[in-house]
Backbone bond lengths (Angstrom), bond angles and torsions (degrees), N, CA, C in turn:
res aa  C-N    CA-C-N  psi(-1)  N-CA   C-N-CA  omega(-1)  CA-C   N-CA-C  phi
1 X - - - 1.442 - - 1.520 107.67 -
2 X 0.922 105.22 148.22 1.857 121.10 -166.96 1.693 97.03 -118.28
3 X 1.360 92.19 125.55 1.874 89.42 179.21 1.844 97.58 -130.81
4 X 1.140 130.27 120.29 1.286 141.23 131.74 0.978 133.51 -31.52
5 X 1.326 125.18 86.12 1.538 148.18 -171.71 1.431 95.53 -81.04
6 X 1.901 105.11 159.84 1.429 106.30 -176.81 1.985 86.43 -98.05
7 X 1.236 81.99 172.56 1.670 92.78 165.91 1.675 134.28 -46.82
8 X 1.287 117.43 -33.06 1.574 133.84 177.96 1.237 107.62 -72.64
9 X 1.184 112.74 -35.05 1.827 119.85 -167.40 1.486 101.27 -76.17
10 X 1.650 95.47 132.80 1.072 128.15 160.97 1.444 115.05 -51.66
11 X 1.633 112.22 139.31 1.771 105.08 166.68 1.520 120.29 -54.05
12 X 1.793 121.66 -30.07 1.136 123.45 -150.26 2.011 97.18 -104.80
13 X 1.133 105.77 -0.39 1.422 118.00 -176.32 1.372 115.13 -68.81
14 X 1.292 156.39 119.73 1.334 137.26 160.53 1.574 117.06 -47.26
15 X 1.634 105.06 152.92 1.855 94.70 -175.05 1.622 106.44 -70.69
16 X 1.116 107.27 154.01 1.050 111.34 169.22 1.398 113.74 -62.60
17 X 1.808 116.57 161.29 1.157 111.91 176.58 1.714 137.72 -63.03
18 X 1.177 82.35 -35.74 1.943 100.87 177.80 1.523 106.02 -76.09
19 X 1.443 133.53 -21.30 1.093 114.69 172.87 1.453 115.07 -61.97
20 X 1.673 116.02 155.51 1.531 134.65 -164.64 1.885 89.05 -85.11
21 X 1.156 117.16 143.39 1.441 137.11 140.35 0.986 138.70 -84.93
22 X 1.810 123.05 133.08 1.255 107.17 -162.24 1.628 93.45 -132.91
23 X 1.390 105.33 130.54 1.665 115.23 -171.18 1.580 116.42 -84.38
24 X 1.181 134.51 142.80 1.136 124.34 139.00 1.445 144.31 -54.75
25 X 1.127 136.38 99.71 1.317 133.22 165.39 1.309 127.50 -76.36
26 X 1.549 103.80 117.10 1.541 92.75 168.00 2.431 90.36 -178.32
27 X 1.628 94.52 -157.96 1.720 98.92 -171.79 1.686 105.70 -83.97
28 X 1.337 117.47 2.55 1.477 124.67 179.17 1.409 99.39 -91.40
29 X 1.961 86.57 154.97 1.329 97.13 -159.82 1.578 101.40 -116.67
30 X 1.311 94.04 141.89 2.047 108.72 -167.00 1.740 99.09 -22.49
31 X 1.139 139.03 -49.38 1.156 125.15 -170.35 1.614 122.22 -68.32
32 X 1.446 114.99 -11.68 1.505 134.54 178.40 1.655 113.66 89.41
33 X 1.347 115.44 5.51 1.375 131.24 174.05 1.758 116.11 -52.77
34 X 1.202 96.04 -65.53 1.972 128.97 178.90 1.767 89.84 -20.90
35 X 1.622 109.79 159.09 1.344 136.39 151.31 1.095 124.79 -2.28
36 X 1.910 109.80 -64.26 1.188 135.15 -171.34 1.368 114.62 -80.03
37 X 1.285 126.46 -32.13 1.717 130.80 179.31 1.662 112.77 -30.32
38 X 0.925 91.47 -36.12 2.239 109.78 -176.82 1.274 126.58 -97.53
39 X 1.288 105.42 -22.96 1.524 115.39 167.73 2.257 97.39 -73.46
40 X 1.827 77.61 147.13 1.586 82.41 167.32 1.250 144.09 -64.57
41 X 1.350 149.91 179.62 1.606 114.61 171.38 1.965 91.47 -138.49
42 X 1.048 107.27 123.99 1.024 129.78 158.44 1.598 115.84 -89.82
43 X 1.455 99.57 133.14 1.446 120.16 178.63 2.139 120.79 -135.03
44 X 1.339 78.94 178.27 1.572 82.85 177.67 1.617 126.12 -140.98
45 X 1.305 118.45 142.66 1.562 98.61 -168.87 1.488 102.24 -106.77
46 X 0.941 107.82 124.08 2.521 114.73 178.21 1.148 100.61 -122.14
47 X 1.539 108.23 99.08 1.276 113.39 124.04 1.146 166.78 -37.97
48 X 1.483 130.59 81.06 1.614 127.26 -161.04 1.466 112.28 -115.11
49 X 1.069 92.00 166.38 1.763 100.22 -173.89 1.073 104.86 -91.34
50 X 1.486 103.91 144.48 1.320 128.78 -165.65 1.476 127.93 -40.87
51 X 1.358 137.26 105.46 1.209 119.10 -158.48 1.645 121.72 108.93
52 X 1.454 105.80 -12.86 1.187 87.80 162.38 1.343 117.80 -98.85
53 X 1.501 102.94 -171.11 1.757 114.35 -167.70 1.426 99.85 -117.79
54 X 1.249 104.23 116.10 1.654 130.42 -155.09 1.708 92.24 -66.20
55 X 1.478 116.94 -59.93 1.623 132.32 -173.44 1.703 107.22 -60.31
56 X 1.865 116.83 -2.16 1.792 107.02 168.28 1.526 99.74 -83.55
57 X 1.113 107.92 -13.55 1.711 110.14 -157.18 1.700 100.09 -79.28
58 X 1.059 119.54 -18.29 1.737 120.29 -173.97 1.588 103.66 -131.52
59 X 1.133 117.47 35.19 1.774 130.91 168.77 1.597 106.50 -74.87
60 X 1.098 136.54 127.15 1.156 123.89 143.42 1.504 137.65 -51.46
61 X 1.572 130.18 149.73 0.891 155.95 179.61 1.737 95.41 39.70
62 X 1.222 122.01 68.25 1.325 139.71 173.42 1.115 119.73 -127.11
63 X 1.758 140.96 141.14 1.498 121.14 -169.54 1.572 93.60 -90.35
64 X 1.310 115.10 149.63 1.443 137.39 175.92 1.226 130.47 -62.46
65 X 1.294 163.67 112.80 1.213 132.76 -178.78 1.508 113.28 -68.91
66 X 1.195 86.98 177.21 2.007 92.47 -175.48 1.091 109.96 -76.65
67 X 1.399 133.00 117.62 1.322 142.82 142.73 1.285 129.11 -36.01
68 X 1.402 122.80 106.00 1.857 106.77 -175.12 1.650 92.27 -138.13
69 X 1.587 102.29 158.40 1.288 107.42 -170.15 1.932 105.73 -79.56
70 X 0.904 110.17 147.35 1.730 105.94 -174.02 1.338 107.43 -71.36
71 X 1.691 142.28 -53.78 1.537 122.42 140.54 0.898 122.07 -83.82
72 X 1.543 112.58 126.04 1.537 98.47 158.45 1.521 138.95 -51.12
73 X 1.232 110.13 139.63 1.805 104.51 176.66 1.602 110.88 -36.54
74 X 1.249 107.51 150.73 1.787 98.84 161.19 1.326 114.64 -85.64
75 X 1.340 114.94 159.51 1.602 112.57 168.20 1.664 116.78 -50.62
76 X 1.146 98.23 135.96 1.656 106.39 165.22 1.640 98.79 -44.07
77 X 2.204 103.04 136.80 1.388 98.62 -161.76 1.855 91.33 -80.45
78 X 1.382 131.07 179.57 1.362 141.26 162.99 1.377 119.68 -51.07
79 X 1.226 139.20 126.85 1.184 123.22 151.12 1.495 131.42 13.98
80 X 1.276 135.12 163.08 1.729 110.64 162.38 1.925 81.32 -122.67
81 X 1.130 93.42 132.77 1.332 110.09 167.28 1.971 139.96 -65.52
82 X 0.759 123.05 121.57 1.747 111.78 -158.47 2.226 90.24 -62.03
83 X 1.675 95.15 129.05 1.329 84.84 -179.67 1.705 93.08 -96.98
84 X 1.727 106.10 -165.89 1.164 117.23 -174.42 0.982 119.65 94.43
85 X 1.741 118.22 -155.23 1.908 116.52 -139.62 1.446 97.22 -127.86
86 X 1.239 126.84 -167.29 1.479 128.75 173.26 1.889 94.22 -72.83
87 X 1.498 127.41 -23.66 1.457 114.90 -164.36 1.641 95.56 -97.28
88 X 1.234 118.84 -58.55 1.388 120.78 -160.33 1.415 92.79 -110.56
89 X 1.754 101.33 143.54 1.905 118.20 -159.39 1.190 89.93 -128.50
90 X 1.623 139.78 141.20 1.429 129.86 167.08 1.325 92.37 -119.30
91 X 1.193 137.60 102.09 1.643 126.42 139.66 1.495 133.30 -63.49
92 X 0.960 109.47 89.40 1.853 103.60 179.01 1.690 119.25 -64.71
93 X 1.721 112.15 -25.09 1.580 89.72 168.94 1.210 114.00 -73.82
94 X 1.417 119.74 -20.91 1.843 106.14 -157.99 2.098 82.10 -99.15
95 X 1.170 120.28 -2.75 1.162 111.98 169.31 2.266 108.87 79.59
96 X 1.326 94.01 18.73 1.615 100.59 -172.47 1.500 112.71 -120.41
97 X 1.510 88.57 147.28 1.803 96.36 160.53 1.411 131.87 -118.60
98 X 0.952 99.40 116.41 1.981 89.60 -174.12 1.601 121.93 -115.39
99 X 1.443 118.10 148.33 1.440 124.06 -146.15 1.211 88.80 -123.77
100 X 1.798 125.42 110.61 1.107 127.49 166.62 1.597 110.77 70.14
101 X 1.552 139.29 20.49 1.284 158.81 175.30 1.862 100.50 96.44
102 X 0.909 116.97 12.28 1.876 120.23 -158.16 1.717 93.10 -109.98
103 X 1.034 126.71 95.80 1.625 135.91 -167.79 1.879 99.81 -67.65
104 X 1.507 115.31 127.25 1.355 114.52 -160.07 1.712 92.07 -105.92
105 X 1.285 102.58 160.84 1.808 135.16 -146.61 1.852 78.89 -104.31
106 X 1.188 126.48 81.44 1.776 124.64 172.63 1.182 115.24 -117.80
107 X 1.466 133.42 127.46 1.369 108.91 167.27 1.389 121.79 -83.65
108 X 1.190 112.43 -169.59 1.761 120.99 -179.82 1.378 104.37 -10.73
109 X 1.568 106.91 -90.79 1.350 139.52 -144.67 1.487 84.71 -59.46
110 X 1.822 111.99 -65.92 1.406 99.38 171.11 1.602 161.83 4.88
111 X 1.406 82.03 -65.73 1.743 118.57 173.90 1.353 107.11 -86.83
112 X 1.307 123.60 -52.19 1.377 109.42 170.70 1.302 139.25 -61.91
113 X 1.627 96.93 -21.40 1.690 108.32 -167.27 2.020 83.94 -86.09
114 X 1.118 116.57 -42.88 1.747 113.56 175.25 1.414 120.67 -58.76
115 X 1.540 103.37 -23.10 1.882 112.27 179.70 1.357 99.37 -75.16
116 X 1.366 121.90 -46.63 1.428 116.62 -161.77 1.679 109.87 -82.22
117 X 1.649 112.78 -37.02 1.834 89.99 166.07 1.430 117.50 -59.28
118 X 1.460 116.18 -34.53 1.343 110.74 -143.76 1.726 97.10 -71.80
119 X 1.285 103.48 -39.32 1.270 121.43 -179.57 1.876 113.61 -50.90
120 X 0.995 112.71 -55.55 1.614 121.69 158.62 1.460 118.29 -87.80
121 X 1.710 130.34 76.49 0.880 109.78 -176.42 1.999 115.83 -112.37
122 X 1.080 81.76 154.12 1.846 107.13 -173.44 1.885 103.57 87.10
123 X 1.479 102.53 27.47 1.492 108.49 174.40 1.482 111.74 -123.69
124 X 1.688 113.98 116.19 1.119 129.00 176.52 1.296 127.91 -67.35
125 X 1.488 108.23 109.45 1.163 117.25 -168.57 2.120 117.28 -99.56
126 X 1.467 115.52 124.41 1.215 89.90 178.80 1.375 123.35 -95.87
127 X 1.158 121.68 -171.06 1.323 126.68 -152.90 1.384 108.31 -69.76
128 X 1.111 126.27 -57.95 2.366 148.65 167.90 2.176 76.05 -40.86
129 X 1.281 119.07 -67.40 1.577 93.93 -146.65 1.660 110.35 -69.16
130 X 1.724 101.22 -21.48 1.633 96.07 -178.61 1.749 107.11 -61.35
131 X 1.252 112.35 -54.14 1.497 106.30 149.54 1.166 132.06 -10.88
132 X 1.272 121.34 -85.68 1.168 103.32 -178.27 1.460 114.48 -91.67
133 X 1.010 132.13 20.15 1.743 121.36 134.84 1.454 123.46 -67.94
134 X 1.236 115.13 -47.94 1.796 120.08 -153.39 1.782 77.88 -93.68
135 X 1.118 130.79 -100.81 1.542 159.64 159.77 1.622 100.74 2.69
136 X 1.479 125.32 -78.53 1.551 113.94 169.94 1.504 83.30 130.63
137 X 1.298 114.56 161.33 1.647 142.88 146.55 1.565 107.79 -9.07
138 X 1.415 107.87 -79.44 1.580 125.31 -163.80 1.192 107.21 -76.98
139 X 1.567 141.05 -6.16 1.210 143.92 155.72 1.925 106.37 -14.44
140 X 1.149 103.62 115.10 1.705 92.99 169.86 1.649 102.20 -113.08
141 X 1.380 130.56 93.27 1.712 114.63 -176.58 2.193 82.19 -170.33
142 X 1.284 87.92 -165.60 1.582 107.12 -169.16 1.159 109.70 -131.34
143 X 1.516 139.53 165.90 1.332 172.84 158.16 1.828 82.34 -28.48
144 X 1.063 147.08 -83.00 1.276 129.66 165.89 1.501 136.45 -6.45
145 X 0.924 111.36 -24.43 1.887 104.64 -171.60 1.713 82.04 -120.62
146 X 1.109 156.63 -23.87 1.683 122.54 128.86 1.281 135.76 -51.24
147 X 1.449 117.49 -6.66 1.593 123.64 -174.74 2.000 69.12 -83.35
148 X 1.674 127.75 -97.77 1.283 119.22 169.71 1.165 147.51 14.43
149 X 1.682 108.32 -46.87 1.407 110.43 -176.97 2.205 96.48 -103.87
150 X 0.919 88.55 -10.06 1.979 88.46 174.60 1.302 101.96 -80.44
151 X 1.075 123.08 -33.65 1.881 124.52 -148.32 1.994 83.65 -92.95
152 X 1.525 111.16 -23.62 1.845 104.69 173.08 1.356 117.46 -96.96
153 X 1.244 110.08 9.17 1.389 111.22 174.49 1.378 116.96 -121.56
154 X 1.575 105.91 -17.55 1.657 106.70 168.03 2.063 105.96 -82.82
155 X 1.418 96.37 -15.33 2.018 99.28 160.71 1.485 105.36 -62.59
156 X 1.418 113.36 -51.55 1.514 113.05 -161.36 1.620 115.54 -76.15
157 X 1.255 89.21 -3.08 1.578 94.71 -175.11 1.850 115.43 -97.63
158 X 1.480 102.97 -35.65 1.214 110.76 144.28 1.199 92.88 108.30
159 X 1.871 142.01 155.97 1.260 145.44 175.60 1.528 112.15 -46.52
160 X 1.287 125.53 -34.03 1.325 115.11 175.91 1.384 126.44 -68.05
161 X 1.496 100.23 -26.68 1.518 107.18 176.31 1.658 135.52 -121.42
162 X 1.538 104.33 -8.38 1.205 113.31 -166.84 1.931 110.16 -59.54
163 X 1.519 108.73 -25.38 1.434 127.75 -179.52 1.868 100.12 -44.95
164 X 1.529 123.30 -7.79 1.643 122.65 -161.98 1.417 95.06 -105.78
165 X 1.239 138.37 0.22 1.334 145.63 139.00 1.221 119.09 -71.03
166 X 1.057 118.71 89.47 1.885 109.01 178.78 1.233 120.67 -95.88
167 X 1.346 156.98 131.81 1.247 153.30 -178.49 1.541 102.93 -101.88
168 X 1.764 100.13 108.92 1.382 124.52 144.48 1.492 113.93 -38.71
169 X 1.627 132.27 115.37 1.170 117.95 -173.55 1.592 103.53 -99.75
170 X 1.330 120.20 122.87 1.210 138.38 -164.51 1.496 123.46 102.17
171 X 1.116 103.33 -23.02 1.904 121.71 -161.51 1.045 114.50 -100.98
172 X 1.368 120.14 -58.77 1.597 133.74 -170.64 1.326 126.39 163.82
173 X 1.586 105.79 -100.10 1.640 116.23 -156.19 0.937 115.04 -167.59
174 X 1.577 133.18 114.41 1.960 122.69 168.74 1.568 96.51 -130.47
175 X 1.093 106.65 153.98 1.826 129.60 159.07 1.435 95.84 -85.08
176 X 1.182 96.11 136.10 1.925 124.14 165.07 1.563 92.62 -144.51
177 X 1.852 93.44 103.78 1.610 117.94 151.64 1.605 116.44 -31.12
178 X 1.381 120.45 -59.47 1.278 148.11 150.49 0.996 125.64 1.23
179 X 1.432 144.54 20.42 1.424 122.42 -131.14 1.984 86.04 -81.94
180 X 0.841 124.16 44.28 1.861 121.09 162.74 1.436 103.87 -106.89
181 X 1.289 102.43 -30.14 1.808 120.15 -155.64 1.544 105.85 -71.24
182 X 1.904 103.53 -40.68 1.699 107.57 -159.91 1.255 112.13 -102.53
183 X 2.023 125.39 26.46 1.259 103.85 177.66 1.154 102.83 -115.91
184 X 1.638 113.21 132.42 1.592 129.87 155.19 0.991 130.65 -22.22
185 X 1.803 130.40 116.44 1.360 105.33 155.20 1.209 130.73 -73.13
């Protein structure tokens, strides 16, 4: 037997008397011995508004009230759109990047650390935040293994293009689409 305690009550308390009881139904027998004791028990949680009478809801040959979900679902989100320039394409559903229509060979970190400039571009990013964007929270490493993973992606990008990585000196890292925009005098 299942008893519904109010909130104040102690686990070790007996229920109070006025609390409601709620039985099990099924081929097991009050002691939990029976058939059913071993089988699983699936349940359900219904929510109703305040005031109603829980015992109209399982009446026979009675009309039902309407069932509605308490939030509605949200809309299915949009597409994600391929970001980037006429040279470099980031698709995040198909999970690719491609350089000039030619889909580039990146791993993980790769692609992500290229999703997230391309995605903010002509915005300087420093080294701790590319971290914890691409890398995550629990990242345990330094401003070094992004100096690492830039210096393999300005390879993959190739002499014509690697110049769209620019290194902030002291700061970090931005993409400039531009490649007219990001060279030094």
């Amino acid at each position: 037997m299942t008893t519904a305690l109010s909130s104040h009550s102690a686990p070790h308390d007996p229920p109070p008397a006025e609390s409601r009881h709620l039985r099990l139904v099924g081929d097991g027998t009050p002691d939990g011995t029976g058939p059913a004791a071993s089988a699983p028990l699936v349940g359900y949680l219904l929510l109703v508004p305040e005031g109603t009478d829980v015992t109209e809801l399982f009446v026979k040959d009675r009309p039902r009230p309407q069932i509605r979900p308490v939030h509605p679902t949200p809309p299915a989100p949009a597409p994600a759109r391929p970001a980037g320039d006429d040279v470099v394409r980031i698709d995040p559903t198909r999970h690719v990047a491609e350089l000039d229509g030619r889909e580039l060979d990146l791993t993980y970190l790769e692609f992500e650390l290229l999703a997230h400039l391309v995605s903010h571009p002509h915005q300087v990013h420093s080294r701790d935040r590319l971290v914890t964007a691409v890398w995550g929270y629990d990242h345990i490493g330094d401003g070094r293994t992004v100096d690492v993973h830039i210096a393999r992606l300005r390879r993959k990008l190739g002499r014509a293009h690697r110049q769209r990585i620019v290194t902030v000196r002291r700061v970090g890292y931005k993409y400039v689409p531009d490649t007219a925009a990001c060279h030094r005098p």
